[in-house]
C-alpha positions as CSV (number, residue, x, y, z in Angstrom):
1,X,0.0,0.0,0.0
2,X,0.9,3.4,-0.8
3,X,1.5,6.3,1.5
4,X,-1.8,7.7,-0.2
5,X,-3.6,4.6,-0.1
6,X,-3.5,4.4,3.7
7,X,-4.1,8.2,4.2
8,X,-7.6,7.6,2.1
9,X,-8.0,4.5,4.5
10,X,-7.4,6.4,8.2
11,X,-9.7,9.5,6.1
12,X,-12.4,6.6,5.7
13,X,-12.2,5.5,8.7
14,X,-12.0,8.8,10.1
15,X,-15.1,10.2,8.6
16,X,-17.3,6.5,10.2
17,X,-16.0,7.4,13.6
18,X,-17.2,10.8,13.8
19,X,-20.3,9.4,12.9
20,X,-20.8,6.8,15.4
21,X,-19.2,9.2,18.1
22,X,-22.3,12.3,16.7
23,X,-24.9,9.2,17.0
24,X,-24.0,8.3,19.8
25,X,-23.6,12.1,20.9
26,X,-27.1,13.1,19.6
27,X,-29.0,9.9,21.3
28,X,-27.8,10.0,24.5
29,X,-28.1,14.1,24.3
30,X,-31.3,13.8,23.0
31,X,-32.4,10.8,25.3
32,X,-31.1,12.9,28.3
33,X,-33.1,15.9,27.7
34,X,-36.2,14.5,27.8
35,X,-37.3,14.1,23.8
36,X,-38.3,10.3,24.4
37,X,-40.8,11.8,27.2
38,X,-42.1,14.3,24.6
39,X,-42.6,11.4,22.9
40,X,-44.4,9.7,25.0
41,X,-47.1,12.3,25.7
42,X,-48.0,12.7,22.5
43,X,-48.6,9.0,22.3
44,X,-46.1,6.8,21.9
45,X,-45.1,4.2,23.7
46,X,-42.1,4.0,25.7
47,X,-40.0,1.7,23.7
48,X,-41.5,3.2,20.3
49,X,-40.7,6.9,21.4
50,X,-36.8,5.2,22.0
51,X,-36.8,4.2,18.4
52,X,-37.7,7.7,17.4
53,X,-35.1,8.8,19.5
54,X,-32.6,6.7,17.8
55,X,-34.2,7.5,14.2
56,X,-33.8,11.3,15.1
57,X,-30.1,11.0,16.0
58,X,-29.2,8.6,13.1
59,X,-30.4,11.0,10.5
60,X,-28.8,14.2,12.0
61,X,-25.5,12.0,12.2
62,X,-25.8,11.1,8.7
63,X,-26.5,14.6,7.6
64,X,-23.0,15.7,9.5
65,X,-20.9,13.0,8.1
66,X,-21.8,12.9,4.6
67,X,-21.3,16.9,4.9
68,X,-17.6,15.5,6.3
69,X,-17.2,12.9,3.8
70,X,-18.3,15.5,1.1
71,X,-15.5,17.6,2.3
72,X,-13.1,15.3,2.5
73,X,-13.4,14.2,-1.1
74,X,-12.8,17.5,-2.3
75,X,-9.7,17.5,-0.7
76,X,-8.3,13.9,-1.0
77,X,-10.2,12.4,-4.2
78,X,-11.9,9.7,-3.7
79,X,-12.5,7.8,-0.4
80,X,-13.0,4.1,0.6
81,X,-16.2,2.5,1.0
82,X,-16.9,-0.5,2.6
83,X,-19.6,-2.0,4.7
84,X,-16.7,-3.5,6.8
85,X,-15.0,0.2,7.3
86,X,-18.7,1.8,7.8
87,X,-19.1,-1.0,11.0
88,X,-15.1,-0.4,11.9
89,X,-15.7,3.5,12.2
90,X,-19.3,3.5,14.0
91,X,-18.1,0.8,16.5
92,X,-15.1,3.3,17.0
93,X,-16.8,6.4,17.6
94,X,-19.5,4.3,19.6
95,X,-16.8,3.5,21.9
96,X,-15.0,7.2,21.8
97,X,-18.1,8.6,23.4
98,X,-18.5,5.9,25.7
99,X,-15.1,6.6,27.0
100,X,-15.2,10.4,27.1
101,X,-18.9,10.7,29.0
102,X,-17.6,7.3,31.7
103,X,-14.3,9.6,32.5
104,X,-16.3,12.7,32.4
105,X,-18.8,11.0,34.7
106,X,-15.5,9.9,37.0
107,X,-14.3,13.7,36.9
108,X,-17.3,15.5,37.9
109,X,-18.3,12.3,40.9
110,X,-14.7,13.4,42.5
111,X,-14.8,17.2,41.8
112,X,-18.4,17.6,42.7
């Protein structure tokens, strides 16, 4: 592999993580505030008004990583795309939040 090669690789992989880590971001910022119990009065059920929750972040994730992606194709030509680099970069970012609100969490427990 070339030097460019694996710089459009970490760039894919890049632009999946910063999609799992917004999803992730958005549903548990969402999910926090309350929107599942906006949800709920209006109707839904609990589990359903979850879904929409998760529906909700997905799609402003998508909208903020293809906007990324976009980007990054002007600049660097064509990316990779592969199911397998999609799952790679969402578990990735997935865990990225994870990490950042558990330390947070552990910050603010012994400071507060």
């Amino acid at each position: 592999m070339t030097q460019i090669h694996i710089q459009i690789l970490i760039v894919s992989i890049t632009t999946f993580i910063i999609y799992g880590f917004i999803d992730s971001l958005m549903f548990g910022v969402l999910l926090d505030e309350g929107l599942a119990k906006v949800f709920n009065k209006i109707g839904l059920r609990p589990d359903n008004s979850d879904v929409m929750v998760g529906a909700l972040s997905s799609s402003v994730a998508i909208v903020i990583s293809t906007y990324i992606k976009n980007y990054n194709k002007k600049i660097f030509g064509d990316l990779l795309e592969h199911p397998a680099l999609d799952i790679i970069g969402v578990i990735l970012g997935t865990y990225l939040y994870v990490t950042i609100v558990r330390e947070y969490r552990k910050v603010k427990h012994y400071y507060f």
